[in-house]
Backbone bond lengths (Angstrom), bond angles and torsions (degrees), N, CA, C in turn:
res aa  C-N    CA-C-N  psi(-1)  N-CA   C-N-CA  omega(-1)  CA-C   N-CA-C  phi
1 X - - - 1.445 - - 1.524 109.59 -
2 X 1.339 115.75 148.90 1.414 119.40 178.70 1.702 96.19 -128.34
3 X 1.494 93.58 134.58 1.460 94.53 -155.40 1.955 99.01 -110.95
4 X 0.965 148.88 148.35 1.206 130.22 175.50 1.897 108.45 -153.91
5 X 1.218 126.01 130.87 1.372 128.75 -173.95 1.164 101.22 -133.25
6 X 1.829 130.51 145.02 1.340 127.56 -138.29 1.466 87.31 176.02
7 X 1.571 112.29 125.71 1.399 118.32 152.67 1.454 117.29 -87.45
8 X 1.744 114.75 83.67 1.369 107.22 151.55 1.712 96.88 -147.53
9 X 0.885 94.30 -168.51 2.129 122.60 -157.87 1.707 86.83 -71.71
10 X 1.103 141.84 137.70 1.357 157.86 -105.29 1.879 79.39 -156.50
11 X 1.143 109.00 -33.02 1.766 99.56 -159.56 2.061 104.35 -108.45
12 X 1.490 100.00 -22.53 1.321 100.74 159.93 1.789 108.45 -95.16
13 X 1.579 115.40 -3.78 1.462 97.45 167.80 1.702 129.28 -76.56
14 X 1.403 89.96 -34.10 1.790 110.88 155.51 1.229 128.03 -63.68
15 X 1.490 114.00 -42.05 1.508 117.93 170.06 1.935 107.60 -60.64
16 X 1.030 111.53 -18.93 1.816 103.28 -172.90 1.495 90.68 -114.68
17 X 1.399 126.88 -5.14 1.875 123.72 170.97 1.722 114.60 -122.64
18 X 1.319 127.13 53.05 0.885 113.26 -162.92 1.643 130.94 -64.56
19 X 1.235 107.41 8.13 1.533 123.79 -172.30 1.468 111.04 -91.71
20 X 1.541 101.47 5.51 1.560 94.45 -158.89 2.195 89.49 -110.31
21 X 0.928 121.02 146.47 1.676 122.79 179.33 1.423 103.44 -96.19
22 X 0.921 123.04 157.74 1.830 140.55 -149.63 1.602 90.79 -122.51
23 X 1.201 112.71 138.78 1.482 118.55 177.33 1.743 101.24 -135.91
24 X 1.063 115.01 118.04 1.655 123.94 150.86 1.515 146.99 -110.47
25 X 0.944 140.78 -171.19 1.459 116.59 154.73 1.630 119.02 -129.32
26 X 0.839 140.16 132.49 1.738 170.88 158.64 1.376 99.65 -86.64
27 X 1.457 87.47 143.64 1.609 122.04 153.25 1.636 116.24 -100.58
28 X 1.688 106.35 167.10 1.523 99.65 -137.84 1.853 89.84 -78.99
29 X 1.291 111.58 -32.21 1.762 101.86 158.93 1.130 149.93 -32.52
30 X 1.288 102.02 -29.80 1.300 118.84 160.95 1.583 123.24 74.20
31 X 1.153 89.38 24.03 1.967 98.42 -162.53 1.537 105.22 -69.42
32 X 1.898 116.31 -45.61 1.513 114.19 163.35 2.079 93.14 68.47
33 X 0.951 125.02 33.99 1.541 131.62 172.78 1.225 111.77 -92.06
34 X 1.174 138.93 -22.72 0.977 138.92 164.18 1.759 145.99 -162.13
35 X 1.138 123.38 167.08 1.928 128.58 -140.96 1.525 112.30 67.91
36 X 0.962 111.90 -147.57 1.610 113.81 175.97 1.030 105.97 -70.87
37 X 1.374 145.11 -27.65 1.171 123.85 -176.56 1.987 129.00 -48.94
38 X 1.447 90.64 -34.78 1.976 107.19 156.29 1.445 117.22 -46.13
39 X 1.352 109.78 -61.20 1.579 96.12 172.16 1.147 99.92 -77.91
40 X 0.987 153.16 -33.30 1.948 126.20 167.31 1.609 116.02 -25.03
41 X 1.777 94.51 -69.21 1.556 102.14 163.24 1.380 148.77 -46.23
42 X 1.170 97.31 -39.56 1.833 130.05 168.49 1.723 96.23 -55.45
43 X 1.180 117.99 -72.97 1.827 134.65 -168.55 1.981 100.76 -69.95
44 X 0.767 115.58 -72.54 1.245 113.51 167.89 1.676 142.89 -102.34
45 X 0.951 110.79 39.29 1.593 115.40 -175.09 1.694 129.99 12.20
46 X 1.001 101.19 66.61 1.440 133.85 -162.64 1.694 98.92 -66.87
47 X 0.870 108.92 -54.66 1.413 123.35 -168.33 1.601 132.71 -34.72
48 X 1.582 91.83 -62.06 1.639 114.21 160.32 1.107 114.06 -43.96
49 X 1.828 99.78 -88.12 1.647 111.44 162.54 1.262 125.41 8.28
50 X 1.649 107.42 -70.47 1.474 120.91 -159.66 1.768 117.17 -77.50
51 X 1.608 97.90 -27.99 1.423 106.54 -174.96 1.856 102.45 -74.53
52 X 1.391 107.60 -31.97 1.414 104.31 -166.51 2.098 92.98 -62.81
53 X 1.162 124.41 -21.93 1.686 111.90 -175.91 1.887 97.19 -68.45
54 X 0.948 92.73 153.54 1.536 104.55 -158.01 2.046 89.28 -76.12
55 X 1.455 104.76 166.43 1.614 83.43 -159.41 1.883 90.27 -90.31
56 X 0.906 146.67 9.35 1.513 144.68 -169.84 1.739 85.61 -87.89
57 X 1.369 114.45 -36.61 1.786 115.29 -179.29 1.711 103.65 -74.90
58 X 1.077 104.11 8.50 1.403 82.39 -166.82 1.850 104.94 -146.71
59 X 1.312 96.88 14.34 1.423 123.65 148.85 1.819 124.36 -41.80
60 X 1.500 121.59 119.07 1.312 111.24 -154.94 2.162 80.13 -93.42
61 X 1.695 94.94 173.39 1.669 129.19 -37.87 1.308 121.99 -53.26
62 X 1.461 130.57 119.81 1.943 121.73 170.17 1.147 89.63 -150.22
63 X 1.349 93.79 166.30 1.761 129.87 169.89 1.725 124.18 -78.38
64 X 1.100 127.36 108.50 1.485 97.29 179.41 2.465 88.65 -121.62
65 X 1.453 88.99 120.88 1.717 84.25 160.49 2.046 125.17 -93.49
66 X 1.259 68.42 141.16 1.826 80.13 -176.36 1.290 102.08 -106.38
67 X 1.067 141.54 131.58 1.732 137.09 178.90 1.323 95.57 24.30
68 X 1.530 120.93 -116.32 1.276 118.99 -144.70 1.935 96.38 -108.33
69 X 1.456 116.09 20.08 1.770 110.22 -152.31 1.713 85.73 -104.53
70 X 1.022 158.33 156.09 1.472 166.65 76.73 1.843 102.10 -15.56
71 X 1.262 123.86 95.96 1.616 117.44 170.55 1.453 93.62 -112.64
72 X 1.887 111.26 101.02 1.059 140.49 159.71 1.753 108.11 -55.88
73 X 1.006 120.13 100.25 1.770 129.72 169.48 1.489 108.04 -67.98
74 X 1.001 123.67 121.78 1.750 114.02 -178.27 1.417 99.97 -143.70
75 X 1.303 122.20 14.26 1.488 107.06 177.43 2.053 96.63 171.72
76 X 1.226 93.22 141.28 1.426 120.08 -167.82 1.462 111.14 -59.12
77 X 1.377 130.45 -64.63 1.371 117.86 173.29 1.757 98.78 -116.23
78 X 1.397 105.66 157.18 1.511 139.73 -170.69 1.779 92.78 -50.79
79 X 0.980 124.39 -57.97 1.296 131.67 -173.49 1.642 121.95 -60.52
80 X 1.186 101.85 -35.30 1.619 116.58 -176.52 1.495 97.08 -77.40
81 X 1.263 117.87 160.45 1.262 156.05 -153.72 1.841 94.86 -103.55
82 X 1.469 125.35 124.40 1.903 135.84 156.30 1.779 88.35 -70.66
83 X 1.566 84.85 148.84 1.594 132.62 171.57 1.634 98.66 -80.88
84 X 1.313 129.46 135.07 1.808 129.15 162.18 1.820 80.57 -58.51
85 X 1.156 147.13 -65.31 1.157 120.41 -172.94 1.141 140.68 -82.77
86 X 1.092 115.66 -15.59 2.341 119.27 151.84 1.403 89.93 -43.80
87 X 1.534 118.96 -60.03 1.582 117.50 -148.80 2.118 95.79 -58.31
88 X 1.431 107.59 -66.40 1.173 95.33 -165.73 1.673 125.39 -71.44
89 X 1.173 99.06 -17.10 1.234 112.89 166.47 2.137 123.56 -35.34
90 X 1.648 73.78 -57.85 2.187 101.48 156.51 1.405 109.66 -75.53
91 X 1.133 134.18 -39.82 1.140 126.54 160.31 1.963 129.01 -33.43
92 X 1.257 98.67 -56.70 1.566 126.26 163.26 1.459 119.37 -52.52
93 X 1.303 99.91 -41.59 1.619 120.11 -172.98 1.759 95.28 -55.70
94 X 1.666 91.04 -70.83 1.237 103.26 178.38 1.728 124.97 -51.62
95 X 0.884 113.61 -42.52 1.483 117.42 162.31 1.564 117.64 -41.21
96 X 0.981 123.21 -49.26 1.315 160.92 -151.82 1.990 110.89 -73.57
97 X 1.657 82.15 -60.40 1.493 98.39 169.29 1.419 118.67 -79.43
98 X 1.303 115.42 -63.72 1.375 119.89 169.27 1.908 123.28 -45.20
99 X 1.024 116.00 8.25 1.014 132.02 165.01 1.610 96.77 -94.70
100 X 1.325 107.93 -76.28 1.249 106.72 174.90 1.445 154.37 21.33
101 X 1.916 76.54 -97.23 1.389 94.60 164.19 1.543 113.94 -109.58
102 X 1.710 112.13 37.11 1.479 118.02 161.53 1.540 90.55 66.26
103 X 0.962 123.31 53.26 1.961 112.30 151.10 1.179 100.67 -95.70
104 X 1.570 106.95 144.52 1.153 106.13 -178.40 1.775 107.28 -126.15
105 X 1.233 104.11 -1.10 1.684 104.24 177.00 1.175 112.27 -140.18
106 X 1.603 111.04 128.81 1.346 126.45 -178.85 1.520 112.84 -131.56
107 X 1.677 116.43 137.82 1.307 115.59 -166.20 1.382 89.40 -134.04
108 X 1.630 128.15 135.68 1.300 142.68 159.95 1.559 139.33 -129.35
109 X 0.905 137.79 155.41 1.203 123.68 169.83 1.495 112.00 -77.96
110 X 1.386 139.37 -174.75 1.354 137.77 -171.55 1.232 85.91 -96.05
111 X 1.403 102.55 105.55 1.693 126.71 173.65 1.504 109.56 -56.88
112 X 1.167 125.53 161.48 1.295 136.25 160.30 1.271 112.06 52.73
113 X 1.664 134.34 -4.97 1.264 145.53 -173.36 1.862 123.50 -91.94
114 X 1.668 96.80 -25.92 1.572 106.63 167.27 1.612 123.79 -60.37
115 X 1.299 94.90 -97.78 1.535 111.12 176.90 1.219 119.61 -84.82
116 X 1.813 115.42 -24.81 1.302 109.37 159.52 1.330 132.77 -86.25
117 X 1.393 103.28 25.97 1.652 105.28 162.62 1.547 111.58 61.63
118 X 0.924 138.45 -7.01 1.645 121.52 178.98 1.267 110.78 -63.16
119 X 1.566 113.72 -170.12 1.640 108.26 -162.78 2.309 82.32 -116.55
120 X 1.454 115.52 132.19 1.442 97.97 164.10 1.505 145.69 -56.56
121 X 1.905 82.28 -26.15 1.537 91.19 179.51 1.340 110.66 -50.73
122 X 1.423 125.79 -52.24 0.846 148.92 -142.81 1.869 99.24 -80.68
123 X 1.312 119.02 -57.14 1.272 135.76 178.51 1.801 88.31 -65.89
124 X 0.837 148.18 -61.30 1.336 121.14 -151.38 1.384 102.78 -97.08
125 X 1.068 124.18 -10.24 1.696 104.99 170.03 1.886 107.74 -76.49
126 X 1.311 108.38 -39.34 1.520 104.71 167.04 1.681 125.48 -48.07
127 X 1.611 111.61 -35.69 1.568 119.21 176.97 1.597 107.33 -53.62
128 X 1.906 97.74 -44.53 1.476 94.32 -157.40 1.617 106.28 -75.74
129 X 2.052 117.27 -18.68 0.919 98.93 -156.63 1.975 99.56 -94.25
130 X 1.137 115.12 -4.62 1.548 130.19 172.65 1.425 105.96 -68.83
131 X 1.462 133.28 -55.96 1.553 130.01 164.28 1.059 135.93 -105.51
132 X 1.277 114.14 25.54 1.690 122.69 152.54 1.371 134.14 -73.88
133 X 1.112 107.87 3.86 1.717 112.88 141.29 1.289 135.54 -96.32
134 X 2.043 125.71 14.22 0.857 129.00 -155.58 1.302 82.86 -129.53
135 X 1.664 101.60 177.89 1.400 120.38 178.71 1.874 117.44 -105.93
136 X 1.657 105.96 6.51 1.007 110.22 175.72 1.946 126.67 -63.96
137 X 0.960 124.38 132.31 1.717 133.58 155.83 1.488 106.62 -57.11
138 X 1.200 97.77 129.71 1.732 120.02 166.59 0.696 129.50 -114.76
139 X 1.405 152.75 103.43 1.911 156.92 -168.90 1.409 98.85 -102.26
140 X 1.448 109.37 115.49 1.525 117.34 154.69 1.581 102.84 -98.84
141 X 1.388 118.40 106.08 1.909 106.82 158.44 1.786 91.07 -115.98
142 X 1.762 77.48 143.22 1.737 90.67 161.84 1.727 92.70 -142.13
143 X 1.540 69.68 155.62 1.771 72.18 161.86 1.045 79.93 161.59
144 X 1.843 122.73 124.60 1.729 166.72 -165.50 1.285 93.67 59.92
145 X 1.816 132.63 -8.31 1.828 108.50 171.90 1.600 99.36 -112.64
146 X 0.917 117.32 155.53 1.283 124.62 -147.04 1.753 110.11 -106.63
């Protein structure tokens, strides 16, 4: 794994890497109203998309991909609070697939650390220790989500 964390804009880091797939996390509602998840919506219209998967698919913890986005489900309504294990649980998922189907680059913001309150330390030592046997790229950009 090649691991990399970086204060810049997550949506102009994709816009100048487009090979790389965007990973976030959602609840299984799908409302996406607010933190980054808005510009998720705003940039790619996530929303629709996501409601048309039947909701038993979209049952937390799972993966659902949209073109190039990973929308990590970690918790049932928008308002409620992810589990450190819903979260990594999707974490795995994602590991899992992206092996898969051979992705090899993934760029995120510090998941679960905005509005869902988790601690990063905590979230990013789990990322590194879930794909550090792989050959996948990791993009941490933040910058105004925390």
């Amino acid at each position: 794994m090649k691991y990399t964390i970086q204060k810049y804009d997550l949506f102009k880091f994709y816009k100048e890497n487009p090979d790389y797939f965007l990973v976030h996390c959602i609840a299984t509602d799908c409302a996406l109203g607010a933190g980054i998840a808005v510009e998720f919506e705003k940039k790619f219209k996530l929303r629709e998309i996501l409601k048309k998967f039947s909701f038993e698919q979209r049952l937390h913890p799972t993966i659902i991909l949209v073109g190039q986005v990973f929308n990590l489900i970690t918790k049932e309504k928008s308002y409620l609070k992810p589990s450190y294990t819903s979260l990594f649980k999707t974490l795995n998922m994602l590991k899992d697939f992206s092996l898969k189907k051979n992705i090899k680059k993934l760029a995120m913001p510090k998941i679960g650390c905005g509005l869902d309150c988790l601690f990063w330390d905590c979230v990013e030592e789990e990322i590194k220790n879930i794909f550090r046997t792989t050959d996948i790229e990791i993009v941490v950009c933040y910058n105004g989500y925390p």
